[in-house]
N, C-alpha and C positions, 0 to 999 in steps of 0.2 A: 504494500500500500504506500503511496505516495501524495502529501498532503504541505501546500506551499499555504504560505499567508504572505499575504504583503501588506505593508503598514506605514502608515505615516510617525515621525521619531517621539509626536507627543502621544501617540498612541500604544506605548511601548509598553505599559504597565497592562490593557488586555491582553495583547501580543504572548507577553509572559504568563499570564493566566492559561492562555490556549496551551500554551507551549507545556505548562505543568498538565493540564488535566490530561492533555492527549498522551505526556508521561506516565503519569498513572493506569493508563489503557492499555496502552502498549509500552511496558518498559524497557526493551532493547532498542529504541527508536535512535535512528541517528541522525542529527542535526545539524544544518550548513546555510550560516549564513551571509546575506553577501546584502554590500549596500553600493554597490558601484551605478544603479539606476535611482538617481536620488529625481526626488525627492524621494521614496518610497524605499525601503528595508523588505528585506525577504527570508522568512524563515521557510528553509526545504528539507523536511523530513520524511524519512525511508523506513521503513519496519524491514527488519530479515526476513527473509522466505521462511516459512517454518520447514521444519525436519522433517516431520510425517505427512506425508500428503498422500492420503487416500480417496479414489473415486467416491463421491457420496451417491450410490445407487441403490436404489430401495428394492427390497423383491415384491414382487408382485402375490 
């Protein structure tokens, strides 16, 4: 899962809110941020693939 925010610099304190609760959801999340398109900040977060990935098919 791949989940961007962009934000303005006084908006930093919700920003950071997202950024915890989405923490708390998925805690291995990795986070990259980049402020080179200003005005605007960007937080880009990635969750790992999980390990077990099995078909979900139901029998009939």
């Amino acid at each position: 899962m791949k989940v961007s925010i962009a934000y303005l610099p006084e908006e930093e304190k919700n920003a950071g809110l997202l950024l915890s609760f989405i923490r708390g959801l998925q805690p291995g999340v990795r986070v990259h941020k980049n402020d080179r398109c200003t005005p605007y900040i960007h937080l880009y977060m990635t969750t790992k693939k999980p390990t077990n990935t099995t078909d979900c098919k139901e029998d009939a």
